[in-house]
PDB file of N, CA, C and O in Angstrom:
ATOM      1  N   UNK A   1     196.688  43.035 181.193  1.00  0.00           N
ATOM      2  CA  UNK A   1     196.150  43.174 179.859  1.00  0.00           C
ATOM      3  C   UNK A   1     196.924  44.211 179.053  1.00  0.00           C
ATOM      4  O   UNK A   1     196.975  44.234 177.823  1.00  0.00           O
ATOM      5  N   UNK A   2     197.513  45.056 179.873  1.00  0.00           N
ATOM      6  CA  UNK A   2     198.141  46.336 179.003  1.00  0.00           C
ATOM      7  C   UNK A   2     199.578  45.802 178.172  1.00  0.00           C
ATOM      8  O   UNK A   2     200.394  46.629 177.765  1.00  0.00           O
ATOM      9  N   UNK A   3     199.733  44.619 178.017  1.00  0.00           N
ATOM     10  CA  UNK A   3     200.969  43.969 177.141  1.00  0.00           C
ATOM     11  C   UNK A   3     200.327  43.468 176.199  1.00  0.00           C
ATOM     12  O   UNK A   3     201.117  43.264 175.278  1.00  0.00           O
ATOM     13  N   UNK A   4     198.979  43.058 175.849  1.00  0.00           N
ATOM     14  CA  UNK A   4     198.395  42.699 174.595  1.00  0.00           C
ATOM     15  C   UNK A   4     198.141  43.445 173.508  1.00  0.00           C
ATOM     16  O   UNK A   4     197.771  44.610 173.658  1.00  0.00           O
ATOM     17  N   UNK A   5     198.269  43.000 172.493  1.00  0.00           N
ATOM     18  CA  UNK A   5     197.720  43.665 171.262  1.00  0.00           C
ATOM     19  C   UNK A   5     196.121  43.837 171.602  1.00  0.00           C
ATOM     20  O   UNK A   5     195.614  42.740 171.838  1.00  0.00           O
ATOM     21  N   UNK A   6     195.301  44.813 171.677  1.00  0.00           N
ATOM     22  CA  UNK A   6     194.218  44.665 171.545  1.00  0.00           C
ATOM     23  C   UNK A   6     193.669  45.375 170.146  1.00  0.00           C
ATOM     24  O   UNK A   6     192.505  45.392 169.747  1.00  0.00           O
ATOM     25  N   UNK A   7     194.834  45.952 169.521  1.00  0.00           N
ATOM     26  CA  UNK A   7     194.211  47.086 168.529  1.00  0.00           C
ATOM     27  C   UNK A   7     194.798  46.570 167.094  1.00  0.00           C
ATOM     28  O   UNK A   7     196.005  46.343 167.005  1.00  0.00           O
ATOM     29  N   UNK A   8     193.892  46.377 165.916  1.00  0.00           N
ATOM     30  CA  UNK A   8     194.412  45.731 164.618  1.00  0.00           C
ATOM     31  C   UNK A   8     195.080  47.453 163.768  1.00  0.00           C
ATOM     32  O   UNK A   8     195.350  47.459 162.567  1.00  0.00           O
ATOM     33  N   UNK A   9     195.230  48.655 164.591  1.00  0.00           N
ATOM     34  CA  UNK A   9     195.150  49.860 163.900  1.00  0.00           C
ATOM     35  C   UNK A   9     196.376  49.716 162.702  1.00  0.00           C
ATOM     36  O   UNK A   9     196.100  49.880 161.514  1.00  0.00           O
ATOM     37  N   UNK A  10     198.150  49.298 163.300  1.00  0.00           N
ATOM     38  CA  UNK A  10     199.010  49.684 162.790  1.00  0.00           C
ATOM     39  C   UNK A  10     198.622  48.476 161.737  1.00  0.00           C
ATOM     40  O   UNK A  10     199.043  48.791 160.624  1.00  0.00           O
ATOM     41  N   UNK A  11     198.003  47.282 161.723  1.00  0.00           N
ATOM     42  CA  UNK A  11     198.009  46.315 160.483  1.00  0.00           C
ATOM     43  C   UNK A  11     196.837  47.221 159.507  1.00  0.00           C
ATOM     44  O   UNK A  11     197.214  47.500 158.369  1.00  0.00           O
ATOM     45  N   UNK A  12     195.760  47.573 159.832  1.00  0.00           N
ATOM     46  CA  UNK A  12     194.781  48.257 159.112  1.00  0.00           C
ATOM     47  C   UNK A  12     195.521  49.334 158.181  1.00  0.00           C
ATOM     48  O   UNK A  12     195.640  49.091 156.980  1.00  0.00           O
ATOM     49  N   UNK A  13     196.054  50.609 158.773  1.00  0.00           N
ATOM     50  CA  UNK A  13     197.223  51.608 158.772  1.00  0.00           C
ATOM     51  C   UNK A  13     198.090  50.934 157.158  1.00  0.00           C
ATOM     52  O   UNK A  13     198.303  51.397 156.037  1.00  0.00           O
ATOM     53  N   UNK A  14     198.355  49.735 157.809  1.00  0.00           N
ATOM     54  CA  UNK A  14     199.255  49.679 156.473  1.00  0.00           C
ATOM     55  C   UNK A  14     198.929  48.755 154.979  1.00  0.00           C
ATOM     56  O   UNK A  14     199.538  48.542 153.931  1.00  0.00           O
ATOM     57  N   UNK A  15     197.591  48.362 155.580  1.00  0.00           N
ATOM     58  CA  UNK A  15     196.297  47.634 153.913  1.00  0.00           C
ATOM     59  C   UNK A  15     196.147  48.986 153.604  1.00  0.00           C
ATOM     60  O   UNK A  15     196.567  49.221 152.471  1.00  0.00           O
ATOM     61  N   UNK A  16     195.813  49.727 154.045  1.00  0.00           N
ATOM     62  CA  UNK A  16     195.374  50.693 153.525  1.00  0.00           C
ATOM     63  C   UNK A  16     196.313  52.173 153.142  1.00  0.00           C
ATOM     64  O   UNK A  16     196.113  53.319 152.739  1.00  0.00           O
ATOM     65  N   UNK A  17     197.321  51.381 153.521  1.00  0.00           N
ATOM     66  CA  UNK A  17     198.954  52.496 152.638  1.00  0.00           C
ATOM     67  C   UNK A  17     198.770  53.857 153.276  1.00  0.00           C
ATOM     68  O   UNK A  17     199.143  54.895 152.730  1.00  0.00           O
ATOM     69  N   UNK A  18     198.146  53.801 154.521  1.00  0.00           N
ATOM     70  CA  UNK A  18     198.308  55.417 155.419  1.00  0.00           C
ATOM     71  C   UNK A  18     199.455  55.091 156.163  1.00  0.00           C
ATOM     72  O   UNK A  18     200.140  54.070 156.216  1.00  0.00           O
ATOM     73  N   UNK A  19     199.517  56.230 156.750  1.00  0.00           N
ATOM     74  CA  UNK A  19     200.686  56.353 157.810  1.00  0.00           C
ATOM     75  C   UNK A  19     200.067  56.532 159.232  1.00  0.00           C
ATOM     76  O   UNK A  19     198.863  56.777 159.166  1.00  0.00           O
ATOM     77  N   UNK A  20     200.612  56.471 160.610  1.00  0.00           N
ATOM     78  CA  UNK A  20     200.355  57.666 161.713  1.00  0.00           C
ATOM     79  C   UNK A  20     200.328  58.623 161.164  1.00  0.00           C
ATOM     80  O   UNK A  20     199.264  58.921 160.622  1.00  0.00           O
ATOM     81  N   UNK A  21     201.209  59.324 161.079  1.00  0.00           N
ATOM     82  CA  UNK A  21     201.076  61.243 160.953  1.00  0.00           C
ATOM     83  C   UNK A  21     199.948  61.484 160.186  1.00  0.00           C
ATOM     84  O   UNK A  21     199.209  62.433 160.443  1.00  0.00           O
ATOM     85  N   UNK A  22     199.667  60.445 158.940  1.00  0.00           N
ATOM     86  CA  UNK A  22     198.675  61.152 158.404  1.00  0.00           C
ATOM     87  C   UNK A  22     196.821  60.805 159.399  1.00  0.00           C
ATOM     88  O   UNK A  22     195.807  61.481 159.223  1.00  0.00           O
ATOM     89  N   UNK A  23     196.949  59.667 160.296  1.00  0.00           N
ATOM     90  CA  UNK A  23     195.688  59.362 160.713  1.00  0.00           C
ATOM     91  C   UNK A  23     195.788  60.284 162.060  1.00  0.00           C
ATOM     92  O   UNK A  23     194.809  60.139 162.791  1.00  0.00           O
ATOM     93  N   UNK A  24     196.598  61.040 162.450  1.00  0.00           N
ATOM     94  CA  UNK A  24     196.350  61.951 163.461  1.00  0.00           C
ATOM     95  C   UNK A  24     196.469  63.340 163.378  1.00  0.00           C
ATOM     96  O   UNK A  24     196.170  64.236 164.167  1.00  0.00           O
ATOM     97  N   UNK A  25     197.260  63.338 161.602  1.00  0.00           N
ATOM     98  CA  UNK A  25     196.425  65.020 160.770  1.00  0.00           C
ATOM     99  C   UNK A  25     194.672  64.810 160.815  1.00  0.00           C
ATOM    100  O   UNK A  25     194.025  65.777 161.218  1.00  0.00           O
ATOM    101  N   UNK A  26     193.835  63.402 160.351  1.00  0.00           N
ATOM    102  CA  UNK A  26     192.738  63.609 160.322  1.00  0.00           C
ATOM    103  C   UNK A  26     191.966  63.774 161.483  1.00  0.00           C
ATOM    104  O   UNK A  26     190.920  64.407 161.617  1.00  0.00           O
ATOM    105  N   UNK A  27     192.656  63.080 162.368  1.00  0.00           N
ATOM    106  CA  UNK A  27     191.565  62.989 163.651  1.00  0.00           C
ATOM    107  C   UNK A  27     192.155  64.469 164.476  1.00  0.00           C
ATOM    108  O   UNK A  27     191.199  64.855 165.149  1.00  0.00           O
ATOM    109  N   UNK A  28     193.042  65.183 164.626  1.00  0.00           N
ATOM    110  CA  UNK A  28     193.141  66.316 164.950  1.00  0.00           C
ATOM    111  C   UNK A  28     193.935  66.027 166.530  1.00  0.00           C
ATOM    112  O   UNK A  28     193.814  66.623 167.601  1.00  0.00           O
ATOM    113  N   UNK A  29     194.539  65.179 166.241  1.00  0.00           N
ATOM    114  CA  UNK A  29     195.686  64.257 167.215  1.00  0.00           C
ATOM    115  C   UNK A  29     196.907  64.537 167.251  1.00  0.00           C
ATOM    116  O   UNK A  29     197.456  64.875 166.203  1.00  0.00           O
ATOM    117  N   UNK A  30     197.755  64.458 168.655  1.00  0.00           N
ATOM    118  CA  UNK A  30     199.171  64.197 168.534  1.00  0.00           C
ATOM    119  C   UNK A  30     199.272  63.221 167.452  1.00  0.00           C
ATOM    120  O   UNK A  30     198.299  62.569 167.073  1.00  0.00           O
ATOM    121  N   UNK A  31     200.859  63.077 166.776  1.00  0.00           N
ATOM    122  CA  UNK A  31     201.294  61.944 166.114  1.00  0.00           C
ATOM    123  C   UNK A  31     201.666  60.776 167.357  1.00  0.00           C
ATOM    124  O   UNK A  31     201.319  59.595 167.364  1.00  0.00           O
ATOM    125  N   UNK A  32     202.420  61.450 168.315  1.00  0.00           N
ATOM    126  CA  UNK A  32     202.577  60.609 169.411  1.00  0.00           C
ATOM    127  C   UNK A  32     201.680  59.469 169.708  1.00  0.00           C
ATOM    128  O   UNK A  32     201.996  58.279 169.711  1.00  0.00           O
ATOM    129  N   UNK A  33     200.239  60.109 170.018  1.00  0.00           N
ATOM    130  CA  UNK A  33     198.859  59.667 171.089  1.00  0.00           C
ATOM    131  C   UNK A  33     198.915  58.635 169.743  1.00  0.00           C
ATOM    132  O   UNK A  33     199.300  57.492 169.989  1.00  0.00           O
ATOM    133  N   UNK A  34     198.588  58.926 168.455  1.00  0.00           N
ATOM    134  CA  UNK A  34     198.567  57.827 167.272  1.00  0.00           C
ATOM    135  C   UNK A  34     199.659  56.797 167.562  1.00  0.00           C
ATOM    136  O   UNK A  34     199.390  55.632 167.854  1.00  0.00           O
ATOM    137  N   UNK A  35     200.480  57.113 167.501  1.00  0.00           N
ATOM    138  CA  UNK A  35     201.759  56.100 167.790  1.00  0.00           C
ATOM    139  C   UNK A  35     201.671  55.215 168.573  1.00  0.00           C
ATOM    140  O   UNK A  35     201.903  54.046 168.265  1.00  0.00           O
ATOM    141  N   UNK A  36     201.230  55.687 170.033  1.00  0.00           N
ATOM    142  CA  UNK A  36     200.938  54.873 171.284  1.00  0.00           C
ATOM    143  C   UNK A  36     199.713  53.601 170.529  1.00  0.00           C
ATOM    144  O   UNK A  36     199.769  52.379 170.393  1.00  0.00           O
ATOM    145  N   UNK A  37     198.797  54.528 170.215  1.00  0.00           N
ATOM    146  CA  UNK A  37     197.887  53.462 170.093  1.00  0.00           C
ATOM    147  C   UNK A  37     198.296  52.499 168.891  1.00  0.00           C
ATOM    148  O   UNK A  37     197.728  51.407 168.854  1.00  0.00           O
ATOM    149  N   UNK A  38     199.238  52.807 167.899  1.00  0.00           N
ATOM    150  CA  UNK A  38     199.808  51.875 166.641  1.00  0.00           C
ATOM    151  C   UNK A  38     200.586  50.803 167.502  1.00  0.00           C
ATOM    152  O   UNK A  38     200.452  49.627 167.163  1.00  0.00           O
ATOM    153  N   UNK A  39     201.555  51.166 168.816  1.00  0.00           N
ATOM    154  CA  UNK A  39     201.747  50.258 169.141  1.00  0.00           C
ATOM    155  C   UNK A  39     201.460  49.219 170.121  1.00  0.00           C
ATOM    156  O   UNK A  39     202.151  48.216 170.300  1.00  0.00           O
ATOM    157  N   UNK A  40     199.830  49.692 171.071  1.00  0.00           N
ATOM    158  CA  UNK A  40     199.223  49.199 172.014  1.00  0.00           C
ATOM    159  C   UNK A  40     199.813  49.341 172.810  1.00  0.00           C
ATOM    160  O   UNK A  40     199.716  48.560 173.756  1.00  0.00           O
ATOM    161  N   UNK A  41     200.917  50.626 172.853  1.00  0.00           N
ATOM    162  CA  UNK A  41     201.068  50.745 174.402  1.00  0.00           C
ATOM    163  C   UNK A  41     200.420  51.398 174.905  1.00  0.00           C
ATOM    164  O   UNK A  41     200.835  51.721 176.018  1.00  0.00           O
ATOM    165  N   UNK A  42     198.872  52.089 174.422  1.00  0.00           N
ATOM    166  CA  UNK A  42     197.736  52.547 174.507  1.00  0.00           C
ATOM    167  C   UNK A  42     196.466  52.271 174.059  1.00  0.00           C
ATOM    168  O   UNK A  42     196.355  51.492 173.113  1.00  0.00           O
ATOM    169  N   UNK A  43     195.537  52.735 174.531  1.00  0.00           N
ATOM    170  CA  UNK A  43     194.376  52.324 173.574  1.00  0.00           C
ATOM    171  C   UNK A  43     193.263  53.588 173.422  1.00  0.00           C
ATOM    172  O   UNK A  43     192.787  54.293 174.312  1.00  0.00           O
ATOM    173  N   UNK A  44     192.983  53.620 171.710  1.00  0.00           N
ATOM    174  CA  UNK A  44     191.924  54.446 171.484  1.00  0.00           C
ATOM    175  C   UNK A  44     190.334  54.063 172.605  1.00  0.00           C
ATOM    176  O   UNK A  44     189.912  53.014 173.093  1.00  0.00           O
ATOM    177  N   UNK A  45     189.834  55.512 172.641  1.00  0.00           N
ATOM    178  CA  UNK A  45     188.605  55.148 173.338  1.00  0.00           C
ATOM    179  C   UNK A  45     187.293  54.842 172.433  1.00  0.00           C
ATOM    180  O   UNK A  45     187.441  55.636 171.503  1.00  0.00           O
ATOM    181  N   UNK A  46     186.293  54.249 172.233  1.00  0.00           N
ATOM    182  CA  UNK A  46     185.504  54.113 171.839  1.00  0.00           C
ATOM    183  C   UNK A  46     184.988  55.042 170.859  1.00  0.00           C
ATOM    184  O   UNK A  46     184.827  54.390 169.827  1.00  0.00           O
ATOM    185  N   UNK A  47     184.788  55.752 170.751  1.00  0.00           N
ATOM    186  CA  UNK A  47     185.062  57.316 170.186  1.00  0.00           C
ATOM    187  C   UNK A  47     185.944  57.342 168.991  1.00  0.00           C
ATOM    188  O   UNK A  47     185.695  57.152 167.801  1.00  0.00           O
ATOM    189  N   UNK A  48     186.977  57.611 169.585  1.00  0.00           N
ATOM    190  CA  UNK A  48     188.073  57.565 168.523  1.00  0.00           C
ATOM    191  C   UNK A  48     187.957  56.345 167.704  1.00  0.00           C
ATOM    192  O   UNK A  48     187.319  56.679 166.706  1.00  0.00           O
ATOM    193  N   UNK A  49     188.302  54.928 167.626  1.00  0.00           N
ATOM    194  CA  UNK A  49     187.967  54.026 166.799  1.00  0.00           C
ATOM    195  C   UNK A  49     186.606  53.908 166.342  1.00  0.00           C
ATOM    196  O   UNK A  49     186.522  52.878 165.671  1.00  0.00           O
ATOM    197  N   UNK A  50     185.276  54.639 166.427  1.00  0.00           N
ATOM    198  CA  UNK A  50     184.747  54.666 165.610  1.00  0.00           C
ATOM    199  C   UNK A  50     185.196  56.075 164.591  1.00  0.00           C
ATOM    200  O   UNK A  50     184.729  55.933 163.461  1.00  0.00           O
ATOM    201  N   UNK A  51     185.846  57.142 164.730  1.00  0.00           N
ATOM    202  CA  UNK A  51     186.331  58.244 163.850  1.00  0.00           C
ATOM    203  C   UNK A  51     187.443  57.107 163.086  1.00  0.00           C
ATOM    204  O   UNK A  51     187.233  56.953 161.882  1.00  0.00           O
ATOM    205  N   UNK A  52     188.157  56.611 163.456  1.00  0.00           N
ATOM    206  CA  UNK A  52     189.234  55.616 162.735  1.00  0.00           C
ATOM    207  C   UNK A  52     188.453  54.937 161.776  1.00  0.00           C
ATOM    208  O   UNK A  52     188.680  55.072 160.573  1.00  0.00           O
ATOM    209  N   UNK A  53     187.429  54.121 162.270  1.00  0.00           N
ATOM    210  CA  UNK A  53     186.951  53.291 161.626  1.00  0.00           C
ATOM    211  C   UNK A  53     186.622  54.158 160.083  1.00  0.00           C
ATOM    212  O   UNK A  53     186.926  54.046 158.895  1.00  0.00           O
ATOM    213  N   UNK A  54     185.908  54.951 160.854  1.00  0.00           N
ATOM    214  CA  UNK A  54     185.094  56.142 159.596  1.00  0.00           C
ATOM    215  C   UNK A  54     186.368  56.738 158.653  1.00  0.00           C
ATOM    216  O   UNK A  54     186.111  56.399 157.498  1.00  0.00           O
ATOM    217  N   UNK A  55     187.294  57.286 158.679  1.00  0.00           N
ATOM    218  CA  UNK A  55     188.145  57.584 158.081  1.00  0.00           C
ATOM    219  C   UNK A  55     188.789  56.972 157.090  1.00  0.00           C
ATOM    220  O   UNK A  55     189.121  57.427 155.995  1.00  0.00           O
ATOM    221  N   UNK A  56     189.011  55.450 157.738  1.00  0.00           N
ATOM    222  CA  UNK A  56     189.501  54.086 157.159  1.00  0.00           C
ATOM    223  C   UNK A  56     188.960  53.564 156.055  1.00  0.00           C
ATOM    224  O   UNK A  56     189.353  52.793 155.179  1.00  0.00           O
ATOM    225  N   UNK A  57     188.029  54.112 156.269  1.00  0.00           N
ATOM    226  CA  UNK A  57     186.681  53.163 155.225  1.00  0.00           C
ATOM    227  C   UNK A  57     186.354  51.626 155.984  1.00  0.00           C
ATOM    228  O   UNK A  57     185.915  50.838 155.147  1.00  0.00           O
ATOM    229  N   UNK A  58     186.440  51.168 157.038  1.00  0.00           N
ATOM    230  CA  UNK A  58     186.550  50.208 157.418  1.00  0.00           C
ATOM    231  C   UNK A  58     185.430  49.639 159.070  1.00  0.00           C
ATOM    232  O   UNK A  58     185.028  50.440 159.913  1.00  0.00           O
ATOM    233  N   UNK A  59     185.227  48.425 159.094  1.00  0.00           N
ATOM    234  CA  UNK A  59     183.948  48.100 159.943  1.00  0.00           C
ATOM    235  C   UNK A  59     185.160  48.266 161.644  1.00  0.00           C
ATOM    236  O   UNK A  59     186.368  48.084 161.797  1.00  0.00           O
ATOM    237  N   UNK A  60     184.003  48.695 162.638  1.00  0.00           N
ATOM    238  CA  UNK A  60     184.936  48.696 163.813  1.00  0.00           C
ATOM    239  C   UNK A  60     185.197  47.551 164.086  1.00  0.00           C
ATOM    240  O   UNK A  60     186.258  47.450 164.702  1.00  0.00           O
ATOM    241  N   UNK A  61     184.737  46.721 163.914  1.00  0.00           N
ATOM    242  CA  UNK A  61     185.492  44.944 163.952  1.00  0.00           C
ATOM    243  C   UNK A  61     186.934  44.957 163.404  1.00  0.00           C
ATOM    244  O   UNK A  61     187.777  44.144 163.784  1.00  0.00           O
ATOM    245  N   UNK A  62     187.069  45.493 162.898  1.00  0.00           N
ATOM    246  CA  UNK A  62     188.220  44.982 161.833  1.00  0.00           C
ATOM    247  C   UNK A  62     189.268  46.258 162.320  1.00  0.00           C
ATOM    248  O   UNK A  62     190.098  46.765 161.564  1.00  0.00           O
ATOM    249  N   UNK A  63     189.025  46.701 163.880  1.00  0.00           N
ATOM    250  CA  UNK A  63     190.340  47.254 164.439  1.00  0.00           C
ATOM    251  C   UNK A  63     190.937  46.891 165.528  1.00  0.00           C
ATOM    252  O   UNK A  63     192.038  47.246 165.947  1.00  0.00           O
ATOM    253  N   UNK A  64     189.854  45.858 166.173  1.00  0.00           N
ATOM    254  CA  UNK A  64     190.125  45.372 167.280  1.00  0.00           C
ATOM    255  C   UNK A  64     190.205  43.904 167.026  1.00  0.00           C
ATOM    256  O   UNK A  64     189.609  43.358 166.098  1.00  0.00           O
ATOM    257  N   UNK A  65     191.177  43.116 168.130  1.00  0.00           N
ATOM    258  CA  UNK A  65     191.337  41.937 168.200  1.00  0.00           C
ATOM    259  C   UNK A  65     190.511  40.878 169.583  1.00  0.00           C
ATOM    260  O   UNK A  65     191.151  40.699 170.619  1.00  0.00           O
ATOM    261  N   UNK A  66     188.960  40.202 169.412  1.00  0.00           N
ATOM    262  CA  UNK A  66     188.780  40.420 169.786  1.00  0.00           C
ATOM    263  C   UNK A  66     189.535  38.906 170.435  1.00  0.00           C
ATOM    264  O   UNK A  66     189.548  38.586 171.624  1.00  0.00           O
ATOM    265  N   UNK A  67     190.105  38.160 169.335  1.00  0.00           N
ATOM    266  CA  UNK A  67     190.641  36.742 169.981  1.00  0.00           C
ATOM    267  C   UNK A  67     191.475  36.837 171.456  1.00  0.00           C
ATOM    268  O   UNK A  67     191.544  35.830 172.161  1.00  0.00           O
ATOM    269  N   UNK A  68     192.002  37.905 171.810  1.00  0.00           N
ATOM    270  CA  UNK A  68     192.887  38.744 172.784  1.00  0.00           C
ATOM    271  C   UNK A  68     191.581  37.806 174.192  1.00  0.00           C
ATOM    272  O   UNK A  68     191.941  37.024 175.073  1.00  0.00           O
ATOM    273  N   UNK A  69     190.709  38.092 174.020  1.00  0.00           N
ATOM    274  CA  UNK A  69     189.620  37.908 174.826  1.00  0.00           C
ATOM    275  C   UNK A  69     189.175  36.092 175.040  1.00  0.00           C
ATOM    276  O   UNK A  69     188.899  35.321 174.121  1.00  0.00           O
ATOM    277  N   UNK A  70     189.214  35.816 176.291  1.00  0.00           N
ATOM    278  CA  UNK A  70     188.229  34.169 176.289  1.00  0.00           C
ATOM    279  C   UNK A  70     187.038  34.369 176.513  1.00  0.00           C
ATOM    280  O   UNK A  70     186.295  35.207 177.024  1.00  0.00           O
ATOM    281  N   UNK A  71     187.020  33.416 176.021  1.00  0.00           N
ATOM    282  CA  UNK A  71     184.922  33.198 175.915  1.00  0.00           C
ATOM    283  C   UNK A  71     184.770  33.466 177.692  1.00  0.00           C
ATOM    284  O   UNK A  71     183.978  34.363 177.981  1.00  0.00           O
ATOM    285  N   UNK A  72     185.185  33.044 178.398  1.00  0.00           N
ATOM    286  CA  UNK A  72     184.691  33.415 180.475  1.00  0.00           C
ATOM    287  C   UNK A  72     185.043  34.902 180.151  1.00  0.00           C
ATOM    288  O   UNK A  72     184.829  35.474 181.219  1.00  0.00           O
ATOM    289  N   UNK A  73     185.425  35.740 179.340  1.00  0.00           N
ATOM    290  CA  UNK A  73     185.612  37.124 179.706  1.00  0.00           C
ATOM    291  C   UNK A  73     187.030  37.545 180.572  1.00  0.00           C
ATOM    292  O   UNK A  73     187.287  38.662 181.021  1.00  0.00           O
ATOM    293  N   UNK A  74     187.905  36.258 180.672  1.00  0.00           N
ATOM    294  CA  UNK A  74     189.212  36.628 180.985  1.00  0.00           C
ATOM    295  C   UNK A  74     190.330  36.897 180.369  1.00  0.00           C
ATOM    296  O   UNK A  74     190.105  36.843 179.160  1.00  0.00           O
ATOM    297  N   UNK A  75     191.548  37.190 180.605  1.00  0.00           N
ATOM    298  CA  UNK A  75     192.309  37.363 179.948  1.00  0.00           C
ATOM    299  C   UNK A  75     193.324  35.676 179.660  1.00  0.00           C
ATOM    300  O   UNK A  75     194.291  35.659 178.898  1.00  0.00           O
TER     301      UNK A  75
END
């Protein structure tokens, strides 16, 4: 699973004309740890994407992908 997109952050990130550096000045983050997760070679924890969400102005649906997922719950 760790080769999938699971995270809509870096498309959200850029509707909304932010950057990384600036969404991990707010959350009080490496730019790095942001980065990782812009490019899913990580993933925010539950936690954090709801602070994303909140920051964003935006629903936590609309950071995750959940099509990534089959209806049996497999990959």
């Amino acid at each position: 699973m760790a080769s999938k997109n699971l995270n809509r952050l870096k498309v959200v990130l850029a509707e909304k004309r932010r950057t990384n550096k600036w969404l991990a000045e707010q959350l009080g983050k490496d730019q790095t740890t942001v980065s990782k997760w812009c490019t899913n070679s990580s993933q925010p924890d539950l936690g954090n994407l709801m602070q994303i969400a909140k920051i964003l102005d935006v629903e936590l649906t609309d950071l995750v992908r959940f099509e990534e997922f089959k209806k049996d719950g497999t990959e």
